[in-house]
DRENVEX-267776 format. One line per field, with one value per residue (C-alpha): residue number from 0; residue in three letters; x, y negated, z. Coordinates in Angstrom, 3 decimals. Example, Ala and Ser with C-alpha at 12.3 -4.5 7.8 and 13.67 -1.06 7.14 Angstrom:
i: 0_1
aa: ALA_SER
X: 12.300_13.670
Y: 4.500_1.060
Z: 7.800_7.140
! end
This chain:
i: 0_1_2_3_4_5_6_7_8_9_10_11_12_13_14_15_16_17_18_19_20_21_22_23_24_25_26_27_28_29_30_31_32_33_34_35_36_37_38_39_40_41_42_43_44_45_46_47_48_49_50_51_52_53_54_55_56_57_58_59_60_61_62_63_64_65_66_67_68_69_70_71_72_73_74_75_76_77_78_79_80_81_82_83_84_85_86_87_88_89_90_91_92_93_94_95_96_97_98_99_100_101_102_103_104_105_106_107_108_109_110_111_112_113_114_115_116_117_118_119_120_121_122_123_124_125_126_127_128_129_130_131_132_133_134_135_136_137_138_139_140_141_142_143_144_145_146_147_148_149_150_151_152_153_154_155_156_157_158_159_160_161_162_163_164_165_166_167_168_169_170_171_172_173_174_175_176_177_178_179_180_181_182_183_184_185_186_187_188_189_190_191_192_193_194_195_196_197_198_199_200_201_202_203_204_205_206_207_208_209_210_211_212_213_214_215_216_217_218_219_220_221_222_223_224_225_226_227_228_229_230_231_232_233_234_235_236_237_238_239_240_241_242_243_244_245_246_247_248_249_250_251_252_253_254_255_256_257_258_259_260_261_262_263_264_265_266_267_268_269_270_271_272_273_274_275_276_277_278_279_280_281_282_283_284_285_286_287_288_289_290_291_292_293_294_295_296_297_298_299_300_301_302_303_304_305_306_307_308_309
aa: UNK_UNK_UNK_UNK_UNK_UNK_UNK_UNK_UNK_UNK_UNK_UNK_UNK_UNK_UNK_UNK_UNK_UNK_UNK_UNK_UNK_UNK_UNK_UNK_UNK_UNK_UNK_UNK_UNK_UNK_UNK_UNK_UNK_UNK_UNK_UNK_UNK_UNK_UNK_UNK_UNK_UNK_UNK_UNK_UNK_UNK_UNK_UNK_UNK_UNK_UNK_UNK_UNK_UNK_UNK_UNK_UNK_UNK_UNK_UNK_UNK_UNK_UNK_UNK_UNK_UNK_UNK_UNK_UNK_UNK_UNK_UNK_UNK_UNK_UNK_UNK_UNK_UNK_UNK_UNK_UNK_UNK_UNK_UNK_UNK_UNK_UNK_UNK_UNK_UNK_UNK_UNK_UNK_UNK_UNK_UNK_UNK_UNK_UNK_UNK_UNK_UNK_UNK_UNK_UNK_UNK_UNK_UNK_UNK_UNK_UNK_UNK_UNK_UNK_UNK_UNK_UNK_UNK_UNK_UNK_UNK_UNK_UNK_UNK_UNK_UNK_UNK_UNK_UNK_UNK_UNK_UNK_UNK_UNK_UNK_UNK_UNK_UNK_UNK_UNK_UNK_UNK_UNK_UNK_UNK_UNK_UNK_UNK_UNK_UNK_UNK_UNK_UNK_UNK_UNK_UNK_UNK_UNK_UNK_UNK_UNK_UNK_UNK_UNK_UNK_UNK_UNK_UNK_UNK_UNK_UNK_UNK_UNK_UNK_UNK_UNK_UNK_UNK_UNK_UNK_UNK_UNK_UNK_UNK_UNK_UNK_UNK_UNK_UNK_UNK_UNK_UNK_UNK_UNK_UNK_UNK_UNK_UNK_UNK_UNK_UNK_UNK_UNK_UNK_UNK_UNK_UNK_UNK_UNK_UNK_UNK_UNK_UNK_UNK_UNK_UNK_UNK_UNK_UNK_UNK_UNK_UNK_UNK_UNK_UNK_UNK_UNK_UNK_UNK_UNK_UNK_UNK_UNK_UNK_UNK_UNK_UNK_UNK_UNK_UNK_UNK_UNK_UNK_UNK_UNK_UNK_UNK_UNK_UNK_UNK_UNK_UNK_UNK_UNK_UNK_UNK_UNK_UNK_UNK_UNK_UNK_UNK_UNK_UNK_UNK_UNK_UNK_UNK_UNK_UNK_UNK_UNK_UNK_UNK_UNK_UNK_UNK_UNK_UNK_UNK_UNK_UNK_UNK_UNK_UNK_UNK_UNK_UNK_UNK_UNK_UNK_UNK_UNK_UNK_UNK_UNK_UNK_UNK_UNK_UNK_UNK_UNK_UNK_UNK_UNK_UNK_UNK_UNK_UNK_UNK
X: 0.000_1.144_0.922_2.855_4.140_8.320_8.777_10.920_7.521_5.715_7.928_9.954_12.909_15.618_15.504_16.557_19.607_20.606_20.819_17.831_15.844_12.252_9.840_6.752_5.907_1.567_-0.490_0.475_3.641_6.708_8.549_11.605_13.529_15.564_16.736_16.321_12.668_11.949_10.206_10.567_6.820_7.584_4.306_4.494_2.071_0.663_-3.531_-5.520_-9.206_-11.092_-8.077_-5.943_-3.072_-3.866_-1.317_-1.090_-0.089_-1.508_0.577_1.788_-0.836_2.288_2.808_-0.527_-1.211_2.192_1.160_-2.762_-1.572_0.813_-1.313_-4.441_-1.726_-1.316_-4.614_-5.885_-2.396_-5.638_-7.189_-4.497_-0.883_0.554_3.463_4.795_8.323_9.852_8.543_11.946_14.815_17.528_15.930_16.199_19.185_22.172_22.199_18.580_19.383_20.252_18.446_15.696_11.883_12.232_11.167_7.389_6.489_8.127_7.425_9.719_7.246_7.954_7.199_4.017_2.035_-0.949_-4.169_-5.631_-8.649_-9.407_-11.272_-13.670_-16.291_-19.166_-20.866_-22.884_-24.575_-22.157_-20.369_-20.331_-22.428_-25.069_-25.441_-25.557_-28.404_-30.319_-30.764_-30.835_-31.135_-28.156_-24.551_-21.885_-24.883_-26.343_-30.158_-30.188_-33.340_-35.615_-36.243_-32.557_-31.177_-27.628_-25.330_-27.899_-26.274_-26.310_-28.241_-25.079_-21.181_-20.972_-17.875_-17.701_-14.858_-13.565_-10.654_-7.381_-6.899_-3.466_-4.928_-8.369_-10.858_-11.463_-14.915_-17.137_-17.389_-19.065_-18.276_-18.822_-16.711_-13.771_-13.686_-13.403_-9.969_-8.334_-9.903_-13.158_-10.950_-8.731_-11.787_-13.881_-10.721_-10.460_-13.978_-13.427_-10.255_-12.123_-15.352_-13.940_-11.390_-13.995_-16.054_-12.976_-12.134_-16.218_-15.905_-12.869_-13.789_-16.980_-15.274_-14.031_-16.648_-16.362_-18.337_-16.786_-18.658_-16.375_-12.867_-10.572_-7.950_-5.070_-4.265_-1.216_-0.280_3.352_4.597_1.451_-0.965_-3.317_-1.685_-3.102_-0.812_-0.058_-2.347_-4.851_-7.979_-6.632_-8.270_-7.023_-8.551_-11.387_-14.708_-14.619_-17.879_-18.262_-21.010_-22.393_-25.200_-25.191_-28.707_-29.338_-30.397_-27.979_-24.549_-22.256_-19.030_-16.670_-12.877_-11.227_-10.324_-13.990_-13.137_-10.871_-14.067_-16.466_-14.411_-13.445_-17.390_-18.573_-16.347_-17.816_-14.608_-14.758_-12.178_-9.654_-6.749_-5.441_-7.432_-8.630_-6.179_-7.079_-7.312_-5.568_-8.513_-9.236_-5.770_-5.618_-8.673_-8.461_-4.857_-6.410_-9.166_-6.932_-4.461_-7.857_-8.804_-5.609_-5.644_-9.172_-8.314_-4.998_-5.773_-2.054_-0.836_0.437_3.526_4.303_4.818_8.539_9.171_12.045_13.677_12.990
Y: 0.000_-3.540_-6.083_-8.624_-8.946_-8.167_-6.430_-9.715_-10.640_-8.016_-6.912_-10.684_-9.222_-11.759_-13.689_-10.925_-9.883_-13.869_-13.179_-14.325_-12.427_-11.247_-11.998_-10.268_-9.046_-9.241_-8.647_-11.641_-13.347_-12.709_-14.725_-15.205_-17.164_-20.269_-21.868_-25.016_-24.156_-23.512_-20.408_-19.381_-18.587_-16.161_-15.953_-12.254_-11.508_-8.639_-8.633_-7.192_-6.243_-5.142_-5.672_-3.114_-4.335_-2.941_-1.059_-3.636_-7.218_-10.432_-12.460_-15.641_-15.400_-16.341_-19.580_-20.006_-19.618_-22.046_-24.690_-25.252_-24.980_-28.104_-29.625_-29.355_-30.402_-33.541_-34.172_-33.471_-35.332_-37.747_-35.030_-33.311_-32.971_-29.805_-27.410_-28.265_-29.389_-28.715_-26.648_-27.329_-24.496_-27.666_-27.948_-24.425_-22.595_-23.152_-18.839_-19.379_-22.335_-19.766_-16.827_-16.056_-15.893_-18.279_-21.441_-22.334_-19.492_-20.956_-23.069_-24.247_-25.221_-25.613_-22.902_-23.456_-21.532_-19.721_-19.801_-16.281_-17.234_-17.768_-20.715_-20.344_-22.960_-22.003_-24.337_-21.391_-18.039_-15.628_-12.244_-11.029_-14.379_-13.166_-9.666_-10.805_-13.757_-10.824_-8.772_-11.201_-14.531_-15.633_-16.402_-15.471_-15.355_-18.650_-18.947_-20.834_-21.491_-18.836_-18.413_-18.589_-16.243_-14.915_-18.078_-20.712_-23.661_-24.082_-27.052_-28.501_-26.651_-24.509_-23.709_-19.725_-18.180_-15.356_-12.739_-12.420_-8.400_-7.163_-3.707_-2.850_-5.694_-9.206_-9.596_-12.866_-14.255_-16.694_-20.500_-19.845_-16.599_-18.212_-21.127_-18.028_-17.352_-20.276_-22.983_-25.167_-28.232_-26.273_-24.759_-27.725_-29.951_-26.249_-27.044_-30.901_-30.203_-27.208_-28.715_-32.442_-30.258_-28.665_-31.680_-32.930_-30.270_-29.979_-33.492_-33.223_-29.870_-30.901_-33.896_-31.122_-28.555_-26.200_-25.543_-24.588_-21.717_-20.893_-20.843_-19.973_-22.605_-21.492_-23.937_-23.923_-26.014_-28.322_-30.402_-30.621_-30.929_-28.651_-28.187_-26.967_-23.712_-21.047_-21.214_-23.824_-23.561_-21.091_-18.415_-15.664_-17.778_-19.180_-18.551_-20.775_-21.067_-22.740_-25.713_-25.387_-23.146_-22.797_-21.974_-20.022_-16.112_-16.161_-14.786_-18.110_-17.181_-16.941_-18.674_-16.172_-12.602_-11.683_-9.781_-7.288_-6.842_-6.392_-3.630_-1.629_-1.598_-0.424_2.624_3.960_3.542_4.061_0.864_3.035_2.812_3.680_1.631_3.001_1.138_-2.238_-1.533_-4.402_-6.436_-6.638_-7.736_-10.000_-11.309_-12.050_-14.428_-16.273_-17.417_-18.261_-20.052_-21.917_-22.619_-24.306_-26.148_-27.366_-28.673_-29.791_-31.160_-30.291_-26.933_-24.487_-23.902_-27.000_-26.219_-25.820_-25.063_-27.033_-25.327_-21.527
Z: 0.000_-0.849_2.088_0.536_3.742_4.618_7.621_9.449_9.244_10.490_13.203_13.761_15.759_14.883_18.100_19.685_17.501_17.630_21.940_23.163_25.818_24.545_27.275_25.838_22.221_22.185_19.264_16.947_18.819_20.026_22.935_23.829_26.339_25.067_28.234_29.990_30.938_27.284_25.075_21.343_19.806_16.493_14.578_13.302_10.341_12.238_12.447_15.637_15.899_18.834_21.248_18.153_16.448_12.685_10.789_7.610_8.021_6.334_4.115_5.077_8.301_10.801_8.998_8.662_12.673_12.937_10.827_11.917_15.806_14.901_12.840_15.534_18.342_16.811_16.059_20.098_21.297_23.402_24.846_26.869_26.946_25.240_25.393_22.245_21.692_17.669_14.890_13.214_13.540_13.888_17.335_18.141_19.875_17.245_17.518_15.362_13.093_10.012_10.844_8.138_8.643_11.269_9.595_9.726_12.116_14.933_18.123_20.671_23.594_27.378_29.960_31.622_34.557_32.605_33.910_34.152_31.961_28.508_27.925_25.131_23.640_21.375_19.527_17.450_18.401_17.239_17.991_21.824_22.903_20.128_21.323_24.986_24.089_21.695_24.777_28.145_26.781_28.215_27.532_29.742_32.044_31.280_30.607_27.150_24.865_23.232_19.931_18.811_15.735_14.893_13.484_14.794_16.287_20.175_21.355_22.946_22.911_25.949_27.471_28.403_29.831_29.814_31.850_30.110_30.075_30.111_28.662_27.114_26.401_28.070_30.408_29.375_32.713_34.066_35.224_38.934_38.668_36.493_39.288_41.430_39.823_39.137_41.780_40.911_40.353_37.953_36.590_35.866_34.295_32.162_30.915_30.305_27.983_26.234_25.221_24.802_22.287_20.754_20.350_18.095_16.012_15.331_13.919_12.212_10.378_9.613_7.231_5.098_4.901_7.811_11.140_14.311_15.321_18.219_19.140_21.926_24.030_25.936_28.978_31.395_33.967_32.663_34.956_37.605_34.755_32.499_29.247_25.613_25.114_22.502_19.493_18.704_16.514_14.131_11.605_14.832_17.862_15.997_14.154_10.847_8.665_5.491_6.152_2.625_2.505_6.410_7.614_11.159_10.367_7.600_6.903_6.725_4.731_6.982_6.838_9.880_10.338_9.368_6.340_8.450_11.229_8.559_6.778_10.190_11.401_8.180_8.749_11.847_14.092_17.049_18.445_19.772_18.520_15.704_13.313_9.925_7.165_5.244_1.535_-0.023_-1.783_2.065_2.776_-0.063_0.284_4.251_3.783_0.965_3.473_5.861_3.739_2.682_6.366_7.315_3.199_3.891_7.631_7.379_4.010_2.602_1.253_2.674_0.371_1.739_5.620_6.163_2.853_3.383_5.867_4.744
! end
């Protein structure tokens, strides 16, 4: 099968071979330490569903990841300070300056103190928060109004949380529960940054044709204060929907990872791993939508980003 993809990108070991210390390799990214209270971020092109990491990897889906995080950093640089420091290999340990397949699928961020939660915001009824309202009427718990189909749009953005698993799948939680964990303070400041985020990105897609229909923020704590961390309001941590043609009830066409769920529940698997392989128009098909995501939003191209520096 033809991925398109080469393995530095699939399996982005270089750090490691230049000296520096992997700290954890998770589905998508590697990190590594780089000193002085600093962390490499490697944007693999490896693709997860259900909590799996997939056999095939997506072309170009590292950079991809890379590029809309900076871009969406910049563009929420009012809402909250975040852990971002260079997305140019000059900046990085001189032991990385050379290496290859390091350009525009790396971030040099500072450490920060995780919180334990994710802290998601939907803005449409869609996936787990779809199933949940279909039988309870609630989200994460939440009593929300009847009458509501799949893909309809929520009457306000609500901030659900949910825990970060180290094995196995996360648990939507609740708000009362996730203050629980990290301290209502922490919790409620979690929920101002998420949703004011949110609120931003929802305006700022909308200008060039796509809907928010939910996405996912990482926060740390950096120097006493909550932080935007990791990825940001990409094709992996985010539902994307083209606005044309939207309608509630209706299938939106989707500018995320949807391609790759759509193909692994019309086989019948089960979730556990391993996965049932991608055929490649699924492969192909699933980078050029994210390539367009990050075109559309960004509005510059992707050949572009780093190209520079590769």
């Amino acid at each position: 099968m033809n991925t398109g993809s080469s393995e530095s990108a699939q399996n982005v070991n270089y750090p490691e071979q230049a000296g520096l210390r992997p700290i954890v390799s998770g589905k998508v990214r590697d990190i590594y330490d780089a000193g002085e209270g600093r962390l490499l971020m490697v944007a693999s092109d490896r693709i997860s569903a259900f909590d799996v990491v997939l056999s095939e990897s997506i072309p170009d889906k590292g950079r991809v990841l890379t590029a809309l995080t900076t871009y969406w950093l910049g563009e929420l640089a009012n809402v909250a300070p975040n852990h971002l420091i260079s997305t140019d290999p000059r900046d990085f340990p001189s032991a990385l300056a050379s290496l290859p397949d390091i350009a525009g699928r790396s971030m040099l961020v500072a450490r920060a103190e995780m919180l334990p939660i994710e802290c998601i915001v939907r803005g449409y009824l869609a996936g787990s928060a779809f199933k949940e309202y279909a039988e309870t009427g609630t989200i994460h718990g939440t009593k929300v109004p009847a009458g509501l189909t799949k893909g309809s749009r929520l009457p306000e953005p609500v901030f659900t949380p949910s825990t970060k698993a180290t094995a196995g799948h996360d648990i939507n939680i609740s708000f009362t529960q996730a203050a629980k964990i990290v301290g209502r303070s922490t919790a409620e400041r979690a929920r101002e940054i998420s949703l004011e985020a949110y609120r931003k990105a929802e305006i700022r897609a909308g200008e060039e044709g796509l809907l928010v229909a939910d996405t996912k923020f990482e926060l740390g704590i950096i120097d006493g204060e909550l932080a935007i961390c990791d990825e940001v309001l990409t094709p992996d941590s985010s539902r994307f929907w083209l606005a044309a043609g939207w309608s509630a009830g209706t299938e939106p066409v989707p500018f995320d990872k949807q391609p790759v769920r759509d193909f692994l529940e019309a086989t019948g698997w089960d979730k556990r791993p391993p996965a049932p392989h991608l055929p490649d128009n699924v492969v192909e098909e699933t980078a050029r939508r994210y390539r367009i995501a990050y075109e559309m939003l960004s509005g510059q191209k992707l050949s572009d980003w780093r190209n520079e520096l590769r």
